[in-house]
C-alpha angles and dihedrals in degrees: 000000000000116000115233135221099265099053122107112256085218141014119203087348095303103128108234114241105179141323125285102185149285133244132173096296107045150307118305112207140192107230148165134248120215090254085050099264125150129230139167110235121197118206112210111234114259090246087066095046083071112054107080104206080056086065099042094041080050091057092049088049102052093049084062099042090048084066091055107103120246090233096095103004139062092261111226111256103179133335136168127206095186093068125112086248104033104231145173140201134223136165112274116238112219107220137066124285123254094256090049088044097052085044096058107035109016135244113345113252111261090256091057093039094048083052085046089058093047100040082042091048087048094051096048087048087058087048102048097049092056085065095249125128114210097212087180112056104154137148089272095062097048102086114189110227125196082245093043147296116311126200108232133183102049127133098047092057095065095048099051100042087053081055093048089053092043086058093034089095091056099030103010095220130179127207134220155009115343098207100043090031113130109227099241077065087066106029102038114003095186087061095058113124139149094298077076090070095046090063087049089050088052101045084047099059092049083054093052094046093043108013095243130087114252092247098037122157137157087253131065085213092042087056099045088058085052091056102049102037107009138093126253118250103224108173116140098014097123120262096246094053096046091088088050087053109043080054097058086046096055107131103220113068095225088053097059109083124238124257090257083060101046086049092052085050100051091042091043111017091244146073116246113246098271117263114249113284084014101089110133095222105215115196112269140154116298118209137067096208109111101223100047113112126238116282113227121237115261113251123227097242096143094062089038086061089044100054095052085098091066092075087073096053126065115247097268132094095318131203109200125203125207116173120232135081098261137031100269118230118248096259129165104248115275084014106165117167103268147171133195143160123223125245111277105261094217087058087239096305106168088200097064121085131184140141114308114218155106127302110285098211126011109191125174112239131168093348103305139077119263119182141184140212150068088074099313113115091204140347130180131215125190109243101224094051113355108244110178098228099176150347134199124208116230084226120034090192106037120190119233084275123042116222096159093099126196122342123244125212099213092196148287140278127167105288099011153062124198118217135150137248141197132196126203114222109219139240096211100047103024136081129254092257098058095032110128090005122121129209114213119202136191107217135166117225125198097246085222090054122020081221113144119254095175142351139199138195104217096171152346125209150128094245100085086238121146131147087276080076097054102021141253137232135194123218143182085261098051137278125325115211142168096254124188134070084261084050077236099156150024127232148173122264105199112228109237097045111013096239123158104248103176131349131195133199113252102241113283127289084015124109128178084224087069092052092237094118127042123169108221134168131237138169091357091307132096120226132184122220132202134176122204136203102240104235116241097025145087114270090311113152148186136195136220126217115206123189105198139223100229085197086060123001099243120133106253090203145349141216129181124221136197116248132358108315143165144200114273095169147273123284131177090337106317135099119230125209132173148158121265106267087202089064104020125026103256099238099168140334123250115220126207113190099232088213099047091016082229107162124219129190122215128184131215116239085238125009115249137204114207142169095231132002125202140189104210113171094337105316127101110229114191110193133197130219086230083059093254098144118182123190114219122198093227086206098061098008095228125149107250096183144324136212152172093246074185074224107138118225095338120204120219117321130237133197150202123204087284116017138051119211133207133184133189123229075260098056094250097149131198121191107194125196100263097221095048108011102242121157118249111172141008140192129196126244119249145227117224092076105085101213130144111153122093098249113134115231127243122275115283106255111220114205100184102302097345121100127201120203127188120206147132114039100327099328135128140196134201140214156181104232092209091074087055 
């Protein structure tokens, strides 16, 4: 590359020979040593010169860089942060770099790729030693030398970009690559640590193997949402390299493995068990209740709205403006801290009567809040204000004496929410045939609305016994229930009409109605769990776990576990099943691989008894009513921490990237510190609730940084949980 005009004719004393190239933090150059070696020199941009803790944080940083071994990297030679134009000086690597390579000459072979991962994973280890994090591993860092590939541009990247946070509050810049970006750049930049690399690492293999990034678009924007929110796509990366590189994109930063790790899987085909404190947690579904239905994943909404500001910038090292004098929080427009109550369902009957308690289930949908519970079978609050716009009974036509019960949201799809109904048949209007019998219904609801797009009557009986007992899911076909007036079997409801397209008989002997069987949902899938008196013996039982064809019904596969047992969840690949500790002391978990069905055993470092446990972006978290709360690395069992979240009877957990949060029936709330448990914020219960019973509420819901918390007798708060 020709040098220009304006460029020095020497750095340092190295007398400058051409011009490598420039990124978003200064001017690499090929130059030449006194005793004729060469070296590549970067030139810090003028805008960092400035700044005066970028010179202090580069000093810091080469004093780091200049421990990384020269194995897999560019070794620092010289460098000086006091000049007018702060610079450093490696040795330059003859060769092209790994984006011109794939340009020119296509995807590298599977043999030379495979060598890529492990010489990449290396390099990373040495950096990452030295105590440096990389933040902009890219194809064009990556120089591929005759001995192997070498990791080139670090050091002035963490320095810039800490100069970049410390100034986030005034310019809110991001530092930098789109396509090859971790989310946590995007989503919270002061977080960022080495797991960062480990993505890059990741997005750089598939475009080795492919020649595009995992995330490409034609947009900077379009690919940071990607990014953020999106799938990889992964075809023609070779099969035996898939499980290295869905590792490295895991979204969130614990559950991507370390270098150590990746070099263990590529050396043995497998990840070691986790040292103690270092579990990757995965989002999975929280709850140990049966019947709940399947959370959906949060969504990284927060970092999607950040990173509008990308369509405007090129996909190189970026710097990202944003005007105001602090970082603004990640708000629904027109968000103000709120609480408010829905409308009584009985429209004030005194006559009525019916459990008293907090919302069973909260769930985001089209942009609002719906919740269910306390005999609503849904109810939706505006998110900015919570206006309460408007609330459907479970029975629209209660008895003298309620017996319906909460209501249950199954799950969302656009356009619709499922949740279930049940109407009452009354004493005083019915006949004799139908007296004391209710008749429980599937419907979808437009979330606008709440007006009725379909129901569907799934049963009628005198046992109190609906698919809030066995569980629901909802599907991208439609919904999956227990049907029938023995709650006997289980069928699809298609989705634009709720009509039954195939059912199927429970296995024999085995009701919903006896509690033996639940459906349930997890990692995208349904599954349906039963567990089975072993013949011959005394009260031994085992448990089957069905993944089901949504197309037909019809179990994929099976696996049989010891015990009674039930679905946790699903967690880096693996699915997670255990007793309930409030019944039966959790010993151990039992893991099935969701690709071979092998099953594994773990065992916790101490049984333990609970009110609830929950798996919440892969931890386990077992909870107790008196607000002891201990996390469990599902993969090793081992007790990462436990706390007194002071939270009362809390009901299930939900967490951010760094904080888990825990509310009472009476809306006291807890956010602990996710890696040791402390408590960092707390917030009293209220009063205005009017709840005395012992129900736990439903989970808090998080939109970007703002937390919903059910509580009292169908109320909700809100809050910034920044002022947690």
């Amino acid at each position: 590359m020709a040098l220009r005009d304006s460029d020095p004719a020497e750095v340092g004393g190295y007398r400058i020979e051409d011009r490598l190239g420039s990124g978003g933090m200064g001017v690499v150059y090929l130059a030449r040593s006194a005793s004729g070696r060469r070296l590549a020199v970067k030139v810090v941009h003028g805008q960092y010169a400035d700044d005066d803790e970028f010179r202090a944080r580069f000093r810091r940083e080469l004093a780091a860089a200049r421990q990384v071994s020269g194995a897999f990297t560019a070794p620092v030679v010289d460098a000086d942060a006091d000049a007018p134009r702060p610079w450093m000086a490696t040795l330059y690597i003859p060769g092209e770099d790994l984006g011109t390579h794939v340009r020119r000459h296509g995807p590298l072979p599977p043999g030379r790729l495979r060598d890529l991962a492990a010489g990449l994973a290396e390099a990373l280890r040495d950096i990452h030693r030295a105590g440096v994090v990389h933040r902009d591993l890219k194809p064009a860092n990556v120089m591929l030398a005759d001995d192997g590939p070498r990791v080139i541009d670090f050091g002035i990247s963490r320095a810039a970009e800490a100069a970049a946070m410390d100034a986030l509050t005034q310019t809110g810049r991001v530092m930098g690559t789109p396509p090859f970006m971790s989310p946590e750049q995007f989503a919270s930049p002061h977080e960022v640590g080495p797991a960062t690399d480990i993505f890059s690492l990741g997005a750089v293999l598939v475009y080795a193997a492919t020649r595009r990034g995992p995330f490409d678009s034609p947009s900077p924007w379009e690919t940071a949402t990607r990014v953020v929110d999106g799938v990889p796509e992964l075809a023609g990366v070779p099969e035996d390299l898939l499980p290295f590189v869905r590792l490295c994109l895991e979204k969130h930063p614990k559950s991507r493995p370390g270098p150590d790790e990746l070099l263990h899987l590529l050396r043995e085909g497998r990840l070691p068990e986790p040292r103690p404190g270092t579990g990757r947690p995965d989002t999975g579904r929280p709850g140990t209740a049966p019947a709940a239905p399947p959370r959906r994943r949060r969504r990284w909404a927060a970092a999607v709205a950040a990173t509008a500001v990308l369509a405007a910038v090129a996909a190189t090292t970026t710097v990202l403006a944003r005007a105001g004098g602090s970082e603004p929080h990640q708000l629904p427009a027109g968000w103000h801290a709120w609480h408010r109550q829905a409308v009584d369902p009985t429209g004030g009957n005194p006559d009525t009567v019916g459990p008293s308690g907090p919302f069973s289930r909260c769930v985001l949908a089209d942009k609002a809040l719906l919740c269910a519970g306390d005999s609503i079978m849904a109810a939706r609050f505006s998110l900015a204000d919570g206006r309460n716009v408007w609330a459907k009974p479970m029975d629209p036509t209660p008895s003298e004496v309620r017996s319906s019960g909460g209501g249950m949201i199954i799950g969302t799809r656009p356009g619709a929410v499922y949740v279930y109904g049940a109407d009452d048949h009354d004493t005083k209007t019915r006949s004799e045939e139908t007296q004391g019998r209710t008749t429980y219904t599937v419907q979808a609801l437009d979330p606008d609305t709440g007006e009725q797009v379909w129901r569907t009557v799934v049963s009628t009986n005198t046992d109190g016994i609906g698919p809030d007992t066995a569980g629901a899911v909802a599907t991208p076909d439609g919904v999956i229930t227990t049907v029938g007036n023995a709650s006997d079997s289980y069928a699809l409801l298609d989705a634009a009409h709720g009509r039954v397209r195939w059912r199927h008989r429970l296995p024999e002997s085995l009701t919903a109605s006896s509690g033996d069987c639940e459906l349930s949902g997890a990692g995208g899938q349904p599954y349906l769990t039963c567990r089975h008196l072993d013949e011959g013996t005394a009260g031994r039982t085992h448990t089957t776990l069905a993944q089901l064809d949504p197309a037909t019904g019809r179990s994929r596969w099976k696996v049989t576990v010891q015990g009674a047992q039930y679905l946790y969840g699903q967690t880096r690949g693996h699915l997670v099943l255990g007793t309930d500790p409030l019944t039966d002391k959790l010993t151990g978990l039992t893991l099935v691989n969701a690709s071979s069905h092998i099953l594994t055993t773990v065992r916790l470092d101490t049984p333990r008894n609970a009110s609830g446990a929950h798996l919440v972006r892969g931890t386990v978290y077992l909870t107790l009513t008196s607000g002891s709360v201990r996390a469990i690395d599902p993969l090793t069992g081992r007790e990462r921490w436990q706390s007194n979240s002071t939270v009362e009877q809390p009901g299930p957990p939900t967490a951010s990237a760094t904080r888990l949060y825990l509310a009472s029936p009476t809306g006291r709330l807890a956010a602990l510190d996710l890696r040791t448990g402390q408590v960092t914020g707390t917030l009293p219960g209220r009063d205005d609730g009017d709840n005395s019973g012992s129900e736990t509420a439903a989970a808090p819901v998080l939109s970007g940084d703002a937390l919903y918390v059910p509580y009292g007798t169908r109320a909700v708060y809100s809050v910034d949980v920044h002022d947690l």
